[in-house]
C-alpha positions as CSV (number, residue, x, y, z in Angstrom):
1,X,-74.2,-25.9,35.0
2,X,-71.3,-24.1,32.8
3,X,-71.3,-21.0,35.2
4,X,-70.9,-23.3,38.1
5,X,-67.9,-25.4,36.8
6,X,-66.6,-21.9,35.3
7,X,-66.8,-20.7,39.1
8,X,-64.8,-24.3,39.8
9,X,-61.6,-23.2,37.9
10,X,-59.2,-21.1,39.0
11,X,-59.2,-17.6,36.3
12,X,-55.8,-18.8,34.7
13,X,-56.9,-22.4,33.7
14,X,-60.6,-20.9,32.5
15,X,-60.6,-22.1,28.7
16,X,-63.4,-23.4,26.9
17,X,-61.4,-26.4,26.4
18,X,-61.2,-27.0,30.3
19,X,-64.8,-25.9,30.8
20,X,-65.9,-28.4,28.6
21,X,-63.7,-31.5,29.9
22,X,-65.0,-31.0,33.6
23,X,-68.6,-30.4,32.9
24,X,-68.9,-34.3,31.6
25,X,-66.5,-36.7,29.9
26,X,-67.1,-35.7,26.4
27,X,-65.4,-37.5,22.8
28,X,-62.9,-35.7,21.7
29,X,-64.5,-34.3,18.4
30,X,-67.6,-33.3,20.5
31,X,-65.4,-30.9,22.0
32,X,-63.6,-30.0,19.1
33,X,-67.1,-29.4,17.7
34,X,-68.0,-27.0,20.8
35,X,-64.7,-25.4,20.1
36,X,-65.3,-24.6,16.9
37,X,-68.9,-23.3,17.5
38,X,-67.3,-21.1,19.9
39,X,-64.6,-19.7,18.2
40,X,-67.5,-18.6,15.0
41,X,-70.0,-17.1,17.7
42,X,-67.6,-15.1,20.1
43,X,-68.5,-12.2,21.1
44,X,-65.8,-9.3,22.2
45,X,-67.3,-7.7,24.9
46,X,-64.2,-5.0,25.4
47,X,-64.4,-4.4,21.8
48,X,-68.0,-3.9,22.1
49,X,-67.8,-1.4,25.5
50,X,-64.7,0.8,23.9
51,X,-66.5,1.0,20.4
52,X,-69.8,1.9,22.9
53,X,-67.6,4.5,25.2
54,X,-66.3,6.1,21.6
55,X,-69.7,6.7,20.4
56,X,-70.8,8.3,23.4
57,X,-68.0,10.4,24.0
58,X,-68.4,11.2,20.5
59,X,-72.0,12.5,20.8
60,X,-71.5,14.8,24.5
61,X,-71.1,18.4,24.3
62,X,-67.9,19.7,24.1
63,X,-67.0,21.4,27.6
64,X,-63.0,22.1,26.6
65,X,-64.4,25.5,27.1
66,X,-63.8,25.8,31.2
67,X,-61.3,27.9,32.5
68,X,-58.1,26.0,34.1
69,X,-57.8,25.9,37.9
70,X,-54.4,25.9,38.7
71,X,-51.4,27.8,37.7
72,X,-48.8,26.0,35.3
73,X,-45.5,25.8,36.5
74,X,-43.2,25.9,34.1
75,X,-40.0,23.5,35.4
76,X,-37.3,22.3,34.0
77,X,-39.3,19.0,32.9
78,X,-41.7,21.2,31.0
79,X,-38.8,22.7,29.3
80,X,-36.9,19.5,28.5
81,X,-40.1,18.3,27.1
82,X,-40.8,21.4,25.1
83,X,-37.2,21.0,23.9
84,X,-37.7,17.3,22.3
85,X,-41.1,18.3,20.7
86,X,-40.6,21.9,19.4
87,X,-37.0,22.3,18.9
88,X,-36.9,25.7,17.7
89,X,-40.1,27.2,19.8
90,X,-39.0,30.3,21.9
91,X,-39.5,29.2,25.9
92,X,-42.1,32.6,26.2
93,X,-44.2,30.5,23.5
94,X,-44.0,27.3,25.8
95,X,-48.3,28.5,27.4
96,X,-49.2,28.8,23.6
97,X,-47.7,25.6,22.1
98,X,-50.1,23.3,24.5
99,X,-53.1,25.5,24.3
């Protein structure tokens, strides 16, 4: 019944307060009371997926340990880049500062 009147609205006018007035004519502090329970019980699913990504990253092997496969260039970017974040680094030093 909710999923169906969810599917109704169009994404930008999806709010719990909407969701709740088209399902069925409810009183004002019935809604207010919905509100409230759903605002204490929300759940933050991209929290939950990022803080579930972290951990996993966390636990895989570490394969830094692989050989590049491509040649750097260094260009004129690389240099005025190299410039702003180590001022007094020698450009011959430029491979060693990133590795």
């Amino acid at each position: 019944m909710l999923g169906d009147a969810a599917r109704e609205l169009h994404y930008k006018e999806r709010t719990y307060a909407r969701l709740f007035q088209s399902v069925a004519p409810l009183a004002g502090e019935r809604i207010a009371a919905l509100l409230a329970w759903v605002a204490a019980n929300k759940v933050d699913q991209k929290e939950c997926d990022a803080v579930e990504l972290v951990a996993w990253l966390s636990a895989q092997k570490d394969v830094r340990d692989c050989a590049a496969v491509f040649t750097f260039s260094e260009t004129s970017q690389w240099f005025a880049l190299l410039a702003e974040i180590a001022p007094t680094a020698e450009p011959s030093t430029a491979t060693r500062i990133v590795a």
